[in-house]
C-alpha positions in Angstrom: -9.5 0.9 5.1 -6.6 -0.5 4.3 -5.2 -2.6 1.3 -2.2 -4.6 0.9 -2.0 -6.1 -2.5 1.4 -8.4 -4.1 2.1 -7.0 -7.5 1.2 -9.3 -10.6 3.5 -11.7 -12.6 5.0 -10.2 -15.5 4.0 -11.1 -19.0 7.2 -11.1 -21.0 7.2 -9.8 -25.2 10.1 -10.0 -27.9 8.8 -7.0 -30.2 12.0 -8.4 -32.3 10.6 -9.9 -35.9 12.0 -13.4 -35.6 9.1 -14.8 -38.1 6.8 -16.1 -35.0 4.3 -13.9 -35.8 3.8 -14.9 -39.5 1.3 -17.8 -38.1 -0.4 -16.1 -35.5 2.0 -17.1 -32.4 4.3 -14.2 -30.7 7.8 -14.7 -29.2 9.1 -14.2 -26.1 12.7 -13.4 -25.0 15.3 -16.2 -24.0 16.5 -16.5 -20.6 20.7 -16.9 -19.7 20.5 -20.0 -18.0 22.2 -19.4 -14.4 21.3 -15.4 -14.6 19.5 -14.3 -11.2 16.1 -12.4 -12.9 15.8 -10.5 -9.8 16.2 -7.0 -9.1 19.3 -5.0 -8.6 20.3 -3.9 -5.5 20.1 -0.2 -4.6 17.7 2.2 -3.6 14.3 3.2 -5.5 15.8 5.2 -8.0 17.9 2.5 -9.5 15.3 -0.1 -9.2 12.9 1.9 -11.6 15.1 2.4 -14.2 15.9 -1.1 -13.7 12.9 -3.4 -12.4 14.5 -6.6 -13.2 17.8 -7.7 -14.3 17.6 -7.0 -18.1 21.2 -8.8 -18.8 19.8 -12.3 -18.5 17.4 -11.4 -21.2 18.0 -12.4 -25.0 16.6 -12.5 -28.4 15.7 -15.9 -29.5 16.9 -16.8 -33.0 14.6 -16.7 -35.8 11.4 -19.3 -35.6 12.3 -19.8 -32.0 9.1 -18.9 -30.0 11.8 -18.1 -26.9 12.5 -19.9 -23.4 10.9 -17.4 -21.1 7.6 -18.6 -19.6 4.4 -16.6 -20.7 4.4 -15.0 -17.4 7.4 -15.0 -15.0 5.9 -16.2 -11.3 9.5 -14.5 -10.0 9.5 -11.1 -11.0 6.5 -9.0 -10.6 5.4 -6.0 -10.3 5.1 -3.3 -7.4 1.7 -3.9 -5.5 -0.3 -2.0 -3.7 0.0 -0.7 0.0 -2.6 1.9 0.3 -4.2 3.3 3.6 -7.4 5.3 3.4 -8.6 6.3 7.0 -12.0 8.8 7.9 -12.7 10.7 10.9 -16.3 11.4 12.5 -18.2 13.8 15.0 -22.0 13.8 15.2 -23.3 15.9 17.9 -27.0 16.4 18.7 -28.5 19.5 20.0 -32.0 20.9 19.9 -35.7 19.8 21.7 -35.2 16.3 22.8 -31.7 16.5 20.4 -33.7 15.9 16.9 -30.9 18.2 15.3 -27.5 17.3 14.4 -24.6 18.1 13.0 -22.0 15.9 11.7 -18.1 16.5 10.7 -16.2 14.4 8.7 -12.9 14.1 7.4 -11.4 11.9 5.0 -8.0 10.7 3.6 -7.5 8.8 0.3 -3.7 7.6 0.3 -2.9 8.8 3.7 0.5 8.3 3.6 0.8 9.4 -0.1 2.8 6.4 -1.4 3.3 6.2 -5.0 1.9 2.9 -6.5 4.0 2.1 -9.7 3.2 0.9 -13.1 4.4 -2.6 -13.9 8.1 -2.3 -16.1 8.2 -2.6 -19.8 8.3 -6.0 -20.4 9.0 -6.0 -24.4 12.3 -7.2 -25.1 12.6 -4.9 -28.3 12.4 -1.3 -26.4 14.9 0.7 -25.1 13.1 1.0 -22.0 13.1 -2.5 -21.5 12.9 -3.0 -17.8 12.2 0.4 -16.9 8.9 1.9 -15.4 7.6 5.4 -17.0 4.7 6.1 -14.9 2.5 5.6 -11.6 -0.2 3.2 -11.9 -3.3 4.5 -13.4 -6.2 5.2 -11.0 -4.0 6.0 -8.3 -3.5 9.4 -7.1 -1.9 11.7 -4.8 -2.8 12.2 -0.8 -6.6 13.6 -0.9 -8.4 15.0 1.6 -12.0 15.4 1.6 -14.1 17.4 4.2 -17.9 17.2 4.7 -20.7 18.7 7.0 -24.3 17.2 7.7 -27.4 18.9 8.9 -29.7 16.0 10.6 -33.1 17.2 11.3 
């Protein structure tokens, strides 16, 4: 079984008090106009301590709800690409092959790729733009055996 999932938009927060909150709304951070959102260039490393391009992000001034959209359609985060795969034997054996025995094998993440958390998206952290852990529910390569007595 395999799935191939895109990642989901990111939902953007300015943890900054900028007197938003007082009535109930929240804020969100502003955007450079002309700034290219996207990731930085490099290899896996740099693109997890840096998801997104966290320059062309701002504080908005105070009772400004901020220009960034609720959730940003152009930068989200890692999806999934997992591959699960099983392997069978039954073989019969016994008066007119009644009995049985089956072996099976099985592979949860069979190429043991990490799946990613999404970034932190609130503009106020110092780990703005920067992902801390592996997406929860996912683990590591498992491998499962199992045998069956049919009778």
């Amino acid at each position: 079984m395999t799935i191939f999932q895109r990642g989901f938009p990111l939902v953007f927060t300015n943890g900054v008090a900028n007197f938003t909150t007082l009535w109930g709304g929240g804020s969100r951070p502003n955007v450079v106009a002309g700034c290219r959102k996207g990731a930085p260039s490099g290899g896996v490393g740099a693109k997890l301590n840096e998801w997104f391009n966290t320059a062309c992000f701002t504080a908005p001034p105070d009772f400004v709800f901020g220009n960034e959209s609720r959730t940003d359609p152009t930068i989200r985060a890692s999806g999934i690409n997992n591959w699960d795969w099983a392997l069978f034997k039954r073989t019969r054996f016994g008066p007119d092959e009644k009995l049985g025995l089956e072996f099976r094998t099985e592979f949860f993440n069979l190429f043991n790729r990490t799946q990613f958390a999404p970034p932190n998206t609130s503009f106020s952290s110092s780990t703005f733009g920067v992902v801390n852990s592996t997406a929860s529910g996912t683990n590591p390569r498992l491998i499962q055996f199992g045998l069956k007595f049919l009778f």
